[in-house]
Every structure is written in C-alpha cells, then in structure tokens.
C-alpha positions in Angstrom: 20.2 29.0 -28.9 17.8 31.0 -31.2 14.0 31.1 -30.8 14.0 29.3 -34.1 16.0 26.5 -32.7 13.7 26.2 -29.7 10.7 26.0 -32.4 12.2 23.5 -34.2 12.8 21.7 -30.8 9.0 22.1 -30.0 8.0 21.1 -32.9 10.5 17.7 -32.7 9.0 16.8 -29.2 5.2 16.8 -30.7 6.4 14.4 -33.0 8.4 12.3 -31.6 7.9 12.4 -27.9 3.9 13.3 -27.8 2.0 11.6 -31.3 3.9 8.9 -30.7 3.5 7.8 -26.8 -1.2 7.9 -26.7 -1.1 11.9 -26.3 -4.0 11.6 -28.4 -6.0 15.2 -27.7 -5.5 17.4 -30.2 -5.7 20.1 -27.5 -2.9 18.8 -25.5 -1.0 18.4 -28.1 -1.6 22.4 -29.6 -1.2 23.4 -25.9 2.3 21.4 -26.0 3.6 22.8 -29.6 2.7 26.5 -28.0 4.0 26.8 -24.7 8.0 27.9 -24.6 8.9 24.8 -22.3 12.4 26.5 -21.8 10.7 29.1 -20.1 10.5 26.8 -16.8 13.6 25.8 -16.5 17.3 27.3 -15.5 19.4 28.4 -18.5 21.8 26.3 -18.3 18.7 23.6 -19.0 17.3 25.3 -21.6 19.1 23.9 -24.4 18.0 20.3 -23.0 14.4 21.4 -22.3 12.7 19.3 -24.4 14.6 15.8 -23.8 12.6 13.0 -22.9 13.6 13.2 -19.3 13.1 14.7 -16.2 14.8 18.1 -16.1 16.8 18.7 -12.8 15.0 22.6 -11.9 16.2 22.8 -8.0 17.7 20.7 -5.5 15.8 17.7 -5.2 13.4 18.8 -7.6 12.8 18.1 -11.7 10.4 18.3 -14.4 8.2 15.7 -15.4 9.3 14.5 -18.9 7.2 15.9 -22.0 5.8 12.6 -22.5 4.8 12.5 -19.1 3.3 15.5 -18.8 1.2 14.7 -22.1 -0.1 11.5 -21.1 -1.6 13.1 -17.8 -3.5 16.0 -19.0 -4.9 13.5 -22.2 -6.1 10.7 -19.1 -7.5 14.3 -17.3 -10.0 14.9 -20.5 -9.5 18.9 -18.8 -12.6 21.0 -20.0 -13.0 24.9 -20.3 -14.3 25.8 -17.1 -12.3 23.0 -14.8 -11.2 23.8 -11.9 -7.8 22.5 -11.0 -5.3 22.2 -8.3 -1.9 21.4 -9.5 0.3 19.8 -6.6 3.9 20.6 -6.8 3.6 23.2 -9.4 7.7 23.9 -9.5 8.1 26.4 -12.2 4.5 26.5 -13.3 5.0 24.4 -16.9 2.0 22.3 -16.5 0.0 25.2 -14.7 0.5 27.3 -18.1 -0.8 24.0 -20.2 -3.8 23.9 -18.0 -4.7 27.6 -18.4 -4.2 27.4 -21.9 -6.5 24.3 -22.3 -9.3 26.8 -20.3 -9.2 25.3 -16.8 -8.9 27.9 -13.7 -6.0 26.9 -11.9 -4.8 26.7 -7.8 -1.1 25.6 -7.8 0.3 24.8 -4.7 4.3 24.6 -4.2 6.5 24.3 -1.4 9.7 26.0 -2.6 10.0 29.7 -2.2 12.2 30.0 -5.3 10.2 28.0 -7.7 7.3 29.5 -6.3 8.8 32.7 -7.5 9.4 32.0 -10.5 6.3 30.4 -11.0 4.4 33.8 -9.9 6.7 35.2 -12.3 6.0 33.0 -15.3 2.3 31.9 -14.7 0.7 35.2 -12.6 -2.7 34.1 -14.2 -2.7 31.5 -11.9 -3.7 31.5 -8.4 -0.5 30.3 -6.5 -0.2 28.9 -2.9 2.8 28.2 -0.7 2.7 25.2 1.5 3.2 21.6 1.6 2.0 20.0 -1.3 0.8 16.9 0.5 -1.8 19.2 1.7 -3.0 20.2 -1.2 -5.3 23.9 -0.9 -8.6 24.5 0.3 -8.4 28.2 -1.2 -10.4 26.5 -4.2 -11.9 23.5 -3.2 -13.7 21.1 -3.9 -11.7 20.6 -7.5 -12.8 19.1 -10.6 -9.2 17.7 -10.9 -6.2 17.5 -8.9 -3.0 16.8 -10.6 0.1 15.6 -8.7 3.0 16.7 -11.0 5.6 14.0 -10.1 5.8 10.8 -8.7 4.8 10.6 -5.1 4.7 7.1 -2.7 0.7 7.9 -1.9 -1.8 9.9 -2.4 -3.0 11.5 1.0 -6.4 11.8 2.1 -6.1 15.5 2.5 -6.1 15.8 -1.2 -9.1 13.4 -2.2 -11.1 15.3 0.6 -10.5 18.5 -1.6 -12.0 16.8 -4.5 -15.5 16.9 -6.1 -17.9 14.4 -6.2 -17.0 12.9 -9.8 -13.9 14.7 -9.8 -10.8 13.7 -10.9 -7.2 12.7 -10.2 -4.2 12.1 -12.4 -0.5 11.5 -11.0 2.1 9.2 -10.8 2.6 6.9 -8.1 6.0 4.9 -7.2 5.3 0.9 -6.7 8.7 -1.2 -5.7 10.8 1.4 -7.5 8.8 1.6 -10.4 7.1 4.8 -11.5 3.4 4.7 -12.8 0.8 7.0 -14.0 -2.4 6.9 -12.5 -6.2 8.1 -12.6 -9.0 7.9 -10.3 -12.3 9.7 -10.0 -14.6 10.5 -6.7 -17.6 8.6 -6.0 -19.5 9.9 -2.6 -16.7 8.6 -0.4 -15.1 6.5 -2.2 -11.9 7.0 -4.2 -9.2 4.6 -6.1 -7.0 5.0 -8.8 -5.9 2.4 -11.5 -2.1 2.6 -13.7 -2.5 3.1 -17.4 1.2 3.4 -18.2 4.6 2.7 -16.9 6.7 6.1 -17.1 10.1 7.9 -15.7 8.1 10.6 -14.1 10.0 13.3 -11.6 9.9 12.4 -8.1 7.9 14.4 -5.9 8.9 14.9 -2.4 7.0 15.3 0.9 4.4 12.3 0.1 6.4 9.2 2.0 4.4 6.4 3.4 3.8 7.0 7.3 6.4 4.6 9.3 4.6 1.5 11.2 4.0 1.7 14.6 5.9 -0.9 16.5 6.4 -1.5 20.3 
C-alpha cells in the first residue's frame, strides 16, 4: 500500500462512511480526512483501516468504527480550549482527532502496549496508565469525557471527574445491543439519552457489579 492509496481510502471513508451517517461538523469531518487512521493500527490492519468496522488492535481490544468515532465527537460539539479525558485511548486515534480539533487532552489506557504506542504516536497528549473505569483525576474536573468503546455502565468515578455542564459521549451496551450516548452534568445530577444505534468496539473493565444474594 502506497500513501496515495491510503489518501484515496481517507478520502472514500469521508464520503461514504462520515457525510453520509449525521457527521455533520465540518471540523470533524477535516479532522477525519487528515489524520493517517492507519497509523493506529498493526500492519497487518492497515490495508483494512478504514472499513466500517471495528478493527481488532490487541487481544480483546478494537477500534471504534470510523462512523463511530465521527458521530461521537459531532454529539461532543468539542471547542478549542476543552479539556478532555479520553477513556480507553488504545492506540491514541481519537486522542489525535481531539487535539487536532483544539481540545487539551488526558487519555487514560490500561494496556501497557497500546499505551506505548499511543505515547509513541500521540506524545502531545498527556497519557495515564490505569484502569479506565477509573477514569484520571491528573486533569479533572473535564469539560468532556469520552468513553471510546462500548462499555455495560458508566461508573460514578468518571461523572465525579466531570464539570458542572460538562459533557459525556460513549456508547453503552443495552440487551446486546450497542448505543451511542450523551449526557451533560447538572450540580449532582447526571443522565445520558441514545441518539443512534451503532457497532461500536467493546470496552472492557466496565461490567455491571454482581447482585448480592444470601
């Protein structure tokens, strides 16, 4: 594969996978068309990086789809200046889209190797290892957390690191089926509502607490 083939690639996604599926900022979109997506995943992935479908990066791990990806940072309406923690930031893809669109960014991953290559790809991000259900208080409170993959809750750990009128954007797994949600922070209060059934990556390390039972 040539750089040429991976523009023409990039260029194929915007149309197809982005204009077409309500990624309707301009910004997001630029950011997209820019930003070598191949760079964030194994070689032997890069000729498929820009499938619409989540890209298999480490055992047990994937990338969010491109459409995916898209339709969270458009719902996130991310402003220079925001300050964002990305939860499960693998390889770094969506932590490079962020910096791009202006935000300063924490990124918090688990995995020492995608860690390191995240470091390694993304260094002008500040990156964190630990468990992303934690979240980070290195920059808290944030103006918007975004959970890159599909998790089974949201924890309380990581809407405690949020501002007052901050945001959330992620994806959240109801009776199998993956959605992609937003919330904001009010005082103490926090919920999210779905604006779109999607395929997203599964993140792991967010199951729901078993029931206590005698």
């Amino acid at each position: 594969m040539t750089e040429q083939n991976f523009e023409q690639m990039r260029q194929a996604m915007v149309v197809s996978q982005l204009r077409t599926t309500g990624v309707s900022d301009p910004r997001v979109v630029a950011a997209m068309g820019a930003i070598a997506r191949e760079r964030f995943v194994g070689p032997e992935m890069a000729a498929v990086a820009y499938a619409d479908l989540p890209l298999r990066i480490a055992p047990g791990r994937s990338l969010n789809p491109p459409m995916v990806t898209g339709r969270l940072l458009t719902q996130a309406q991310v402003v220079p200046g925001d300050n964002v923690l990305v939860v499960g930031a693998a390889t770094g893809y969506t932590v490079a889209l962020l910096l791009k669109l202006g935000a300063s960014v924490v990124a918090v991953e688990e995995d020492a190797d995608l860690l390191s290559a995240g470091k390694t790809a993304v260094p002008g991000a500040t990156w964190v290892k630990g468990p992303p259900a934690s979240g980070s208080t290195k920059g808290a409170p944030y103006s918007l957390i975004l959970i890159d993959g599909a998790v089974e809750r949201i924890p309380q750990a990581l809407i405690d690191q949020l501002a007052d009128g901050g945001r959330l954007v992620g994806a959240l797994i109801d009776n199998g089926v993956s959605r992609l949600v937003s919330g904001v922070r009010a005082g103490s209060g926090f919920g999210v509502a779905a604006f779109a059934d999607a395929d997203s990556a599964v993140l792991p390390g967010f199951g729901v607490p078993a029931a206590f039972s005698f």
